[in-house]
C-alpha positions as CSV (number, residue, x, y, z in Angstrom):
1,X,0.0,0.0,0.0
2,X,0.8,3.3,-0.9
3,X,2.3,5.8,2.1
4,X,1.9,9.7,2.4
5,X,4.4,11.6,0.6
6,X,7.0,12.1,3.1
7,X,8.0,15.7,1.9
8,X,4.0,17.1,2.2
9,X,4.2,15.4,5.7
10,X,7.3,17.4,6.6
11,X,5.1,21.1,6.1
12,X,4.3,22.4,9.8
13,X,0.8,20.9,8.8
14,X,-0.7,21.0,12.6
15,X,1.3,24.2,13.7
16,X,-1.1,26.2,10.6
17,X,-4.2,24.6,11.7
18,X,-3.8,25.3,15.8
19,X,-2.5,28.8,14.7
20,X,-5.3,29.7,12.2
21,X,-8.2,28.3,13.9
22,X,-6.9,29.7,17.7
23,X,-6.8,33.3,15.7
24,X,-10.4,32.7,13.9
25,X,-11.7,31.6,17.7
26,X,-10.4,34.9,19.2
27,X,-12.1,37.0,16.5
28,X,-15.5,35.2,16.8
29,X,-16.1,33.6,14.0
30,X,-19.1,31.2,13.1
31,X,-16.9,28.8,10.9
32,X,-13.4,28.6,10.1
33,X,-10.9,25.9,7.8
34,X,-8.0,25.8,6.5
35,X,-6.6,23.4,3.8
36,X,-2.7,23.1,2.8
37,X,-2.8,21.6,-0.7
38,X,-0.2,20.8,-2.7
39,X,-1.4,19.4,-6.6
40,X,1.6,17.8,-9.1
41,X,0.5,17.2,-12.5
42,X,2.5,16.2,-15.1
43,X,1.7,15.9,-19.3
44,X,4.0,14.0,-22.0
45,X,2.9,14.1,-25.3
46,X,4.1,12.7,-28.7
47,X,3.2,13.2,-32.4
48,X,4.2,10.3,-34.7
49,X,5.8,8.5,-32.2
50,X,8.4,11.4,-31.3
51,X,8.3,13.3,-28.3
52,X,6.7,16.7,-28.5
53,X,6.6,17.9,-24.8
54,X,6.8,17.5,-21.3
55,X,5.1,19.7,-19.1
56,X,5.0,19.3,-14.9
57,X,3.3,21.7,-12.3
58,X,3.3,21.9,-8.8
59,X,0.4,24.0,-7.3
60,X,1.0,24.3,-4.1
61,X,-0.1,27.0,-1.4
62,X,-2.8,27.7,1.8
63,X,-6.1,28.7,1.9
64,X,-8.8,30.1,4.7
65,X,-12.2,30.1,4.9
66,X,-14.1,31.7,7.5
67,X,-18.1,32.1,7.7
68,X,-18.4,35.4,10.1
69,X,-22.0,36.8,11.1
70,X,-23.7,34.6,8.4
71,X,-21.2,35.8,5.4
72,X,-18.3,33.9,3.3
73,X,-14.8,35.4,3.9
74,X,-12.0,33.9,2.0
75,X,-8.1,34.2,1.6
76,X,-5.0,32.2,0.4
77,X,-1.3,32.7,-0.3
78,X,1.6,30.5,-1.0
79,X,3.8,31.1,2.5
80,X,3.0,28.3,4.7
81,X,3.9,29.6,8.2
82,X,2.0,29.7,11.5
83,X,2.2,33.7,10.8
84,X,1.3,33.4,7.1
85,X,-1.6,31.1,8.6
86,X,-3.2,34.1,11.1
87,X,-2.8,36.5,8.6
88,X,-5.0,35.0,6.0
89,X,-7.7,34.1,9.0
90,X,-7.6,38.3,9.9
91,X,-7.9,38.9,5.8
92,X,-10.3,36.1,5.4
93,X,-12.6,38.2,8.5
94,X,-12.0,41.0,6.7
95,X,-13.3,40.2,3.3
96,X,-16.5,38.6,5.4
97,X,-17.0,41.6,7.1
98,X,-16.9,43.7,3.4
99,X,-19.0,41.5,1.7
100,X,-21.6,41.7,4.6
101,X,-23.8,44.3,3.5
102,X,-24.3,43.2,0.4
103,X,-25.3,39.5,1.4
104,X,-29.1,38.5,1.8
105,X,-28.4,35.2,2.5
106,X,-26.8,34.7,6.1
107,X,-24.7,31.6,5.5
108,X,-25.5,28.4,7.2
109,X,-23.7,25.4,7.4
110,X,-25.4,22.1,7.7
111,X,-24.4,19.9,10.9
112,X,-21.5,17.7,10.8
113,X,-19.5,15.6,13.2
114,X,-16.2,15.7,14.1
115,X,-14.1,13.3,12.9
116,X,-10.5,13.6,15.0
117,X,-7.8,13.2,13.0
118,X,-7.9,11.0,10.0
119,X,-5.7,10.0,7.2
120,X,-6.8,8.6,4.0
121,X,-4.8,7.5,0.9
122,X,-6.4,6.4,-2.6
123,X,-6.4,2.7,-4.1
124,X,-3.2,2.5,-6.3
125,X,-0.1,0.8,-6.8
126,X,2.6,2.9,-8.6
127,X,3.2,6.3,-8.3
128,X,3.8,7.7,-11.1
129,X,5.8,10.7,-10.2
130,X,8.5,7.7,-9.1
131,X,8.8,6.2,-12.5
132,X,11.6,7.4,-15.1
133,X,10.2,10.0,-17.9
134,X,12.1,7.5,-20.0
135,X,9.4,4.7,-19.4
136,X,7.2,6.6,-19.5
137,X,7.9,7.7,-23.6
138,X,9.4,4.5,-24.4
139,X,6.5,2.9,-23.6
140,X,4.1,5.6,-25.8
141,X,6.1,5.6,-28.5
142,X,6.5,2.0,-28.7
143,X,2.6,1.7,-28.7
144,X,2.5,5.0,-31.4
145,X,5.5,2.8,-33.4
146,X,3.8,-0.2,-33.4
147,X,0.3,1.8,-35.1
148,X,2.5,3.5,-37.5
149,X,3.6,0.3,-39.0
150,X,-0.3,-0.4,-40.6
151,X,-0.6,1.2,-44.0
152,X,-4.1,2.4,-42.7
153,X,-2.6,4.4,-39.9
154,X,-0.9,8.2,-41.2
155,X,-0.5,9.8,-37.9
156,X,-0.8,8.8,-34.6
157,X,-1.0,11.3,-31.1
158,X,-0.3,10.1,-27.6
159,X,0.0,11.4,-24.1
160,X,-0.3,10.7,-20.6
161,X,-1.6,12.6,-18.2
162,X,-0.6,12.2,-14.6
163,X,-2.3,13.8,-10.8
164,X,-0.7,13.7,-7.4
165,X,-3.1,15.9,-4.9
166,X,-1.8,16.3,-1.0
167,X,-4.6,17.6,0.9
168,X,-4.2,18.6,4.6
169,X,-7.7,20.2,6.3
170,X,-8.6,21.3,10.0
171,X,-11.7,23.1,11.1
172,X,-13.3,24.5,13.8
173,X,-15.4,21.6,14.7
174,X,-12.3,19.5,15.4
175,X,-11.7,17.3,12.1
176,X,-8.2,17.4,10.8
177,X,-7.9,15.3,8.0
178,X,-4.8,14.1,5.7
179,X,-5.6,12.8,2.4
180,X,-3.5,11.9,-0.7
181,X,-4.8,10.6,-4.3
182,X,-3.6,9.6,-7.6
183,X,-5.1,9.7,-11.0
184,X,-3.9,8.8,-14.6
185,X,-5.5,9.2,-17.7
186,X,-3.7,7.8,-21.5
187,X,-5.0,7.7,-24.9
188,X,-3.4,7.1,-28.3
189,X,-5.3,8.8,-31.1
190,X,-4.7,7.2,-34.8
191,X,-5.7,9.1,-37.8
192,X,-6.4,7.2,-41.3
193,X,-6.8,10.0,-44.5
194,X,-7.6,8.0,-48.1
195,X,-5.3,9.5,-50.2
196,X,-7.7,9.5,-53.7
197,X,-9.7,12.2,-51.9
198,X,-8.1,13.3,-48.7
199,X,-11.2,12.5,-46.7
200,X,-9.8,11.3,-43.2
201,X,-11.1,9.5,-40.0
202,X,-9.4,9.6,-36.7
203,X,-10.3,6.7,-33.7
204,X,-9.2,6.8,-29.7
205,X,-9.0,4.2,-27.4
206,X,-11.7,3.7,-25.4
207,X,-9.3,3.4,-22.1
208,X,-10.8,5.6,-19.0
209,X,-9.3,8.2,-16.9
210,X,-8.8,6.6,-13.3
211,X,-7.8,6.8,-10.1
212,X,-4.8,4.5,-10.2
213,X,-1.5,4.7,-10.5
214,X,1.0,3.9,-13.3
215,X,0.2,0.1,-12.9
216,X,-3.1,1.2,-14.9
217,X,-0.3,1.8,-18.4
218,X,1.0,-2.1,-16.8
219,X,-2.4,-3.7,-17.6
220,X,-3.8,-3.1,-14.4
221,X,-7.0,-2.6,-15.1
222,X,-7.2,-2.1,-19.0
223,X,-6.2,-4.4,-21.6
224,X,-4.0,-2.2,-23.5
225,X,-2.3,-4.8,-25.8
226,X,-5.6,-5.9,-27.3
227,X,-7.0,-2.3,-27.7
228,X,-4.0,-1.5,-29.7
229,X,-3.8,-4.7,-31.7
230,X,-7.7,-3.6,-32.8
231,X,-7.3,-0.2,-33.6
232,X,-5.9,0.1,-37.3
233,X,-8.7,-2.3,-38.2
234,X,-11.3,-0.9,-36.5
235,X,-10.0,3.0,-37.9
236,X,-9.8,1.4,-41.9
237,X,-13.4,0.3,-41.6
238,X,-14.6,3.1,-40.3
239,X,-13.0,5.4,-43.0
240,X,-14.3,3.0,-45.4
241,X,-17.9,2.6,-43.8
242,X,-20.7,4.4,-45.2
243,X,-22.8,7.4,-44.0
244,X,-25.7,6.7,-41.2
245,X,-28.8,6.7,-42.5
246,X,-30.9,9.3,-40.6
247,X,-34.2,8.2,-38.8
248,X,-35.2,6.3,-35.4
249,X,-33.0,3.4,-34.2
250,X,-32.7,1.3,-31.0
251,X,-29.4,2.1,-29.4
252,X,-27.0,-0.1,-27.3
253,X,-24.5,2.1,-26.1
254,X,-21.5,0.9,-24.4
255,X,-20.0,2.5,-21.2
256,X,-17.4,4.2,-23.2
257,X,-20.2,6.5,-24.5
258,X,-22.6,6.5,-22.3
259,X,-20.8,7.7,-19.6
260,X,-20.6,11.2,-21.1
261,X,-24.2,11.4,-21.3
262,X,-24.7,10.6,-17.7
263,X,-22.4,13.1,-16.8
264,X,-23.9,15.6,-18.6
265,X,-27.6,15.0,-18.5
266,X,-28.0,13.9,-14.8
267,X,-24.6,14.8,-12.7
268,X,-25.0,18.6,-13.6
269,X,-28.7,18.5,-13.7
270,X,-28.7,16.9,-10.1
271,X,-26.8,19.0,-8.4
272,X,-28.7,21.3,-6.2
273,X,-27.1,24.8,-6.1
274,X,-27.9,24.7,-10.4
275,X,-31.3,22.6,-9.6
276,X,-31.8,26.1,-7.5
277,X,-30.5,28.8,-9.8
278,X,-27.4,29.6,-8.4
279,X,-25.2,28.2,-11.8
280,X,-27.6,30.4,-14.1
281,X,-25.2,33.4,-14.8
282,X,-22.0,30.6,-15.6
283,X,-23.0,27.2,-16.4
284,X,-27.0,26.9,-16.6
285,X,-29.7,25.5,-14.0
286,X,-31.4,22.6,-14.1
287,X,-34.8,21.0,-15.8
288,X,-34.7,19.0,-12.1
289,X,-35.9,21.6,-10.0
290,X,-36.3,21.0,-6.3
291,X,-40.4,20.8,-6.6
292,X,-39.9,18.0,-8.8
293,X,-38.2,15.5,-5.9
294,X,-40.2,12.7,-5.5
295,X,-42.3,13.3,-8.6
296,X,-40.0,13.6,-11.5
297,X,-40.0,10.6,-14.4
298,X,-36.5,11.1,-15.2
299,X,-36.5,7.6,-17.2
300,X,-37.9,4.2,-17.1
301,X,-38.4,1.7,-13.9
302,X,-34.8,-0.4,-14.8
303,X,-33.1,3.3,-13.9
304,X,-31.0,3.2,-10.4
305,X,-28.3,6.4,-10.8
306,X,-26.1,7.0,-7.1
307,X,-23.9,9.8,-6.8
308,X,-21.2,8.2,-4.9
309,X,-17.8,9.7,-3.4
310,X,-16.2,6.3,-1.9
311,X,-16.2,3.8,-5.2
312,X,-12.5,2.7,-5.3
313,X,-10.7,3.9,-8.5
314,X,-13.2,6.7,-8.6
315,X,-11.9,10.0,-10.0
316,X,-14.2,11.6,-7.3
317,X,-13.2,9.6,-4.7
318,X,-12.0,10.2,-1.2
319,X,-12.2,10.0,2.1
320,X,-13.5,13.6,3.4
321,X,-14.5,16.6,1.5
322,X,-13.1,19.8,1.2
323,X,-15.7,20.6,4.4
324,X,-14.9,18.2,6.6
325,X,-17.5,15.7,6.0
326,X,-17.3,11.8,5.8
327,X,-17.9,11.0,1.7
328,X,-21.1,8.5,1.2
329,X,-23.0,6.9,-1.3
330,X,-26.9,7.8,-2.1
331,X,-29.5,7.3,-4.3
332,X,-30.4,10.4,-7.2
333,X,-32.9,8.3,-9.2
334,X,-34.3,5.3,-7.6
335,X,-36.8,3.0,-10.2
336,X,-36.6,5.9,-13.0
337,X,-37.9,8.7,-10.4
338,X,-35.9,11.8,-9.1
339,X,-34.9,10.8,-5.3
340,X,-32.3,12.5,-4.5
341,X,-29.2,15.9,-5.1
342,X,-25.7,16.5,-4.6
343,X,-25.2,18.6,-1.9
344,X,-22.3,20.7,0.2
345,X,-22.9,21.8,3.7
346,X,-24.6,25.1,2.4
347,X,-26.9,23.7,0.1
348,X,-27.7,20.7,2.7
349,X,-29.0,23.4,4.9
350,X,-31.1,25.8,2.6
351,X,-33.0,22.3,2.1
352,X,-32.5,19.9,4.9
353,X,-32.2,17.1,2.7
354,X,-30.2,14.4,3.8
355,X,-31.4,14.3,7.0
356,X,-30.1,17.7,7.0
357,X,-26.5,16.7,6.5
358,X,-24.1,17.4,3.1
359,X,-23.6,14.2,1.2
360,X,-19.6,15.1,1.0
361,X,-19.7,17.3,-2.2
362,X,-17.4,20.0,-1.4
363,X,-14.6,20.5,-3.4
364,X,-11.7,23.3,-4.4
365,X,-9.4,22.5,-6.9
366,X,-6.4,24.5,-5.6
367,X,-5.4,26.2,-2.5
368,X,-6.2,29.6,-4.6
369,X,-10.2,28.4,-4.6
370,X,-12.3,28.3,-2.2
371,X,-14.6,24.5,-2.3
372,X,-18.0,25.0,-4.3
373,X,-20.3,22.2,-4.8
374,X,-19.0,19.7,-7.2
375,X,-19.9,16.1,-8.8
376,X,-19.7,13.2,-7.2
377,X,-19.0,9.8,-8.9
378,X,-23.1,9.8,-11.1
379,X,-22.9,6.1,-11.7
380,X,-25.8,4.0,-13.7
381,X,-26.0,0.5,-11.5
382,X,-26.4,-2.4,-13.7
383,X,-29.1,-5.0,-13.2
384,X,-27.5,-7.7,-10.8
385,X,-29.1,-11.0,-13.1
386,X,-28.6,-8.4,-16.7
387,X,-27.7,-9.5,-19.9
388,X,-24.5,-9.4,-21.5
389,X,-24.0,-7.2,-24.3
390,X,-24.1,-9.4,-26.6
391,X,-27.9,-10.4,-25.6
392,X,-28.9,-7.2,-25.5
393,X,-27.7,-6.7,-29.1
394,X,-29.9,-10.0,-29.9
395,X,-33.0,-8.1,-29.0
396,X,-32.4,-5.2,-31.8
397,X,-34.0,-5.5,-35.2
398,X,-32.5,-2.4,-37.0
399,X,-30.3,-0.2,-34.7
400,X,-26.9,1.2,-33.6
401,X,-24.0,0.0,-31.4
402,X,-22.1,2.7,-30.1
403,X,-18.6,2.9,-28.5
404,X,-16.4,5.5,-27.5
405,X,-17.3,9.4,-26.1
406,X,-16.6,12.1,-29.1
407,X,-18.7,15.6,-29.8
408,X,-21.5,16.7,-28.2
409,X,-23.8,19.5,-27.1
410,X,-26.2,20.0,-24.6
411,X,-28.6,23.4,-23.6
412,X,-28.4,25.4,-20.1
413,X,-31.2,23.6,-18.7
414,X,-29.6,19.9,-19.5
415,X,-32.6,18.9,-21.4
416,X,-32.0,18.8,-24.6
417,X,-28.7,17.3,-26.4
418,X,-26.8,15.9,-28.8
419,X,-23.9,12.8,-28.8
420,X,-21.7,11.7,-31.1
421,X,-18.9,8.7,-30.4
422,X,-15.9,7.0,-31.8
423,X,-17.5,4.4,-33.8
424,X,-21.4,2.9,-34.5
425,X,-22.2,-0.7,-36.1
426,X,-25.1,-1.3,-37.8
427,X,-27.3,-3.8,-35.6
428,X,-29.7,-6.0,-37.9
429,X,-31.8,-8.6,-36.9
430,X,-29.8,-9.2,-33.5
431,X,-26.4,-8.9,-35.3
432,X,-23.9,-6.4,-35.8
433,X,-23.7,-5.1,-39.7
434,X,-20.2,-3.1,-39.9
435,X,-19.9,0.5,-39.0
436,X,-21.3,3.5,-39.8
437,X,-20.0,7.3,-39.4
438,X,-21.1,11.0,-39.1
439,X,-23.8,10.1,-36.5
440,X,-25.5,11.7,-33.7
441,X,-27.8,10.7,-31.3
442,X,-30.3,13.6,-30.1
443,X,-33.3,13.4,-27.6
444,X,-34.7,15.5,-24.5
445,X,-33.2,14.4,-21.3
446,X,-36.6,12.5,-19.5
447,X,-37.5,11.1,-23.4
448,X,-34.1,9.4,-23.5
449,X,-34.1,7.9,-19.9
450,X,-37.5,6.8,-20.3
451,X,-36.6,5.1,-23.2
452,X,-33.9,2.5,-21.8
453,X,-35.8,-0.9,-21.6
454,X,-32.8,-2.8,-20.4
455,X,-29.4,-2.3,-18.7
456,X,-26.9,-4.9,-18.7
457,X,-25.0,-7.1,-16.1
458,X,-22.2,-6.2,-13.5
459,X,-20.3,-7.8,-16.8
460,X,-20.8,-5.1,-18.9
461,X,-20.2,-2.1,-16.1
462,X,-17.2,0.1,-16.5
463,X,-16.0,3.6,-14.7
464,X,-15.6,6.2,-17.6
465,X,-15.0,9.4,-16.3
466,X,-12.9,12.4,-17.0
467,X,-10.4,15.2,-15.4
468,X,-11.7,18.4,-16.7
469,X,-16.1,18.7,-15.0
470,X,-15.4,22.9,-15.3
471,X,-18.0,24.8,-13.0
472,X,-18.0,28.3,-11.2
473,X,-16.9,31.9,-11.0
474,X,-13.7,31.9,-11.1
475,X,-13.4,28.5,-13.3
476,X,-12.9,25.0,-11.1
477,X,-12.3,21.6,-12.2
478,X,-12.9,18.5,-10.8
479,X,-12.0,14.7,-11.7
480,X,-15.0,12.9,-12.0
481,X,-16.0,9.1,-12.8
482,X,-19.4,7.8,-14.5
483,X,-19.7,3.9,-14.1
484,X,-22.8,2.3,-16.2
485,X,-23.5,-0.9,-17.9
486,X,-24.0,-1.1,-21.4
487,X,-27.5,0.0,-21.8
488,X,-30.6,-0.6,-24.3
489,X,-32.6,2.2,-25.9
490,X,-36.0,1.9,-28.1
491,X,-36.4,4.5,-30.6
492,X,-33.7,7.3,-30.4
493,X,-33.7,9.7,-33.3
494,X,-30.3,9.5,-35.1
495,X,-28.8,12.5,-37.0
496,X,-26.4,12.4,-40.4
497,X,-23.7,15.3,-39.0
498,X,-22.5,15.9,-42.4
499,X,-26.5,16.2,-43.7
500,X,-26.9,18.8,-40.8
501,X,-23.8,20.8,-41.8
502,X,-25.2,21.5,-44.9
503,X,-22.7,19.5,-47.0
């Protein structure tokens, strides 16, 4: 097992927290924490199997958040000294007291326990800040080399991207939490162009972003070698394969699409700050307003969706939230109907769902932000006795299989949208017919749930995910994972995307 990084366990992590919070005590604050963060990322990309850059980052710095006489006050610097620590509490009061007489909404945070002092450290294996920027390219361009050698590949792109986040947290109510995760996320894109016309195709593999470690580019967890070994053939036939047909289709959609869809038609729409307007000046609201809990058809009966913070691997996953709260897993649609938000400790309170308590979904992405209220790992459960996909393609007379997560649009209210993917067969008469290409699927939100008649097996589920969920004023974002089974759909409308461009 993994340990904490010993030089993030060196900072004077407990002299901050008994300096900041003894200074927020003495001026009188409702609410004070304080988070030490320090975030490593690190890129490599190459371009035909050469190396065209490597970029690392280290964000690292403190941050104070007080709530004083019902108002936010916020600060953060990058000294990390018991004296750097009090003076961001007295700036942090400051800004609070500002702010005050513009606020109508005294701030009030839901109820949570203390936790003492807890330490928690994500599922992985390798870190991947310990191995050799030399494996790490020899083994990326020996996957891009090995593409390059099909006469149907032209050009191929790879790159890795690799997370380290340190977290320390203490608050006022006496939690003090130490928290460490990993996450890694890979692709190799190959593009085919037939050289008679210059029309080109490009295909990705299908591999998630997770939370794992470099054992994940090992074959822990992904089968790499028979991805790659697919993909020239795969990307020839789909330059090659003709243009959908558009009309109504059943869908099976694979986790490596639908994922996306989740994310984007459920995870936003159920979170409650956008459910409650807050989101409208950025990033939308939400067609799941709060007087439709309870009531809301959001899809058929087979539908079970959980917003989930503790799922190992989970991009979303960990152990406490950027509040202080314990991370759970709950129901948001239980037998197709709206059950259930995401909530922080603010939110949890304006609404007392939960039994009045947050559900963990506080989260700041550097030291420089203050925690807003962010997705938790939206996951689709998959029928415990489902079919395989294979048997779910079996009960399709003329429709589409659909695989990987390309293009796609969706409005403010997360209702109506658009997806594309990475490939589509042709399903007739229970069996696949070769692909297809330049198709979208489009529907309403509710129409598209409602729609699913089956969902497949715990052999067909997969975490999909990705790094980049952006939300707020200033700009945040969050890792995030989607798990689903592969999933059946009756009568989705299908789009031509070339027909639609006017060409």
């Amino acid at each position: 097992m993994p340990s904490l990084d010993p030089t993030f366990a060196a900072l004077p992590l407990r002299e901050l927290a008994e300096a900041a919070l003894a200074k927020a005590r003495e001026l009188g604050v409702d609410h004070a924490d304080l988070r030490s963060e320090r975030i490593r990322e690190q890129s490599i990309r190459l371009r035909d199997a050469e190396l065209d850059g490597v970029n690392e980052s280290v964000d690292s710095g403190l941050a104070v958040r007080v709530v004083h006489r019902g108002t936010w006050g916020f600060a953060a610097g990058t000294v990390q000294t018991p004296e750097a620590a009090v003076r961001l509490v007295e700036q942090a009061v400051r800004v609070a007291e500002v702010s005050a007489p513009v606020n109508t909404e005294p701030v009030v945070l839901a109820p949570e326990p203390s936790h003492g002092e807890r330490e928690w450290i994500s599922a992985y294996e390798v870190d991947p800040f310990e191995v050799s920027d030399d494996e790490k390219i020899a083994l990326l361009g020996g996957w891009s080399k090995r593409l390059l050698e099909h006469d149907a590949v032209a050009h191929v792109d790879a790159f890795v991207l690799a997370v380290k986040e340190n977290k320390f947290y203490a608050d006022t109510n006496g939690t003090v939490t130490t928290q460490q995760r990993v996450r890694m996320h890979a692709a190799i894109e190959a593009v085919a162009i037939d050289k008679a016309t210059g029309a080109f195709e490009t295909m990705r593999t299908l591999a998630p972003p997770v939370g794992r470690g470099w054992e994940f580019l090992r074959g822990v967890g992904w089968d790499w070698e028979a991805e790659l070994a697919a993909l020239p053939g795969l990307l020839a036939e789909k330059l090659a394969a003709p243009s959908v047909e558009p009309g109504e289709y059943d869908l099976v959609i694979e986790p490596s699409n639908l994922w996306l869809t989740i994310h984007e038609s459920i995870g936003h729409a159920t979170e409650l700050d956008r459910a409650l307007g807050y989101e409208a000046a950025y990033a939308g609201t939400s067609f799941a307003t709060f007087d439709k809990l309870g009531a809301l058809k959001y899809g058929s009966p087979v539908m079970h969706v959980t917003g989930d913070r503790t799922v190992e691997n989970g991009l979303a996953t960990v152990g406490f939230d950027d509040e202080g709260v314990q991370t759970q897993q709950w129901d948001l649609v239980k037998d197709g109907i709206l059950t259930g938000y995401q909530l922080d400790r603010r939110i949890a309170q304006l609404k007392g769902l939960n039994g009045g308590r947050s559900n963990g979904c506080g989260f700041a992405d550097s030291p420089g932000h203050a925690p807003i209220q962010r997705m938790a790992n939206v996951s689709l459960q998959p029928a415990a006795d489902g079919p395989s996909a294979a048997e779910l393609i079996a009960k399709v007379k003329n429709g589409l299989y659909i695989q990987g997560d390309k293009s796609w649009s969706i409005d403010m209210q997360r209702y109506n949208f658009q997806f594309t993917g990475q490939r589509a067969y042709l399903i007739r008469d229970g069996k696949l017919a070769g692909q297809v290409k330049d198709f979208a699927y489009q529907a309403t939100t509710t129409d598209f749930w409602g729609a699913m008649e089956a969902v497949g097996g715990p052999g067909t589920y997969v975490l999909g995910g990705a790094f980049n969920c952006g939300k707020g004023q200033p700009g945040q974002v969050a890792p995030v994972s989607h798990g689903c089974p592969t999933a059946l759909f009756r009568g989705i409308r299908i789009l031509n995307t070339v027909q639609e461009a006017g060409k």
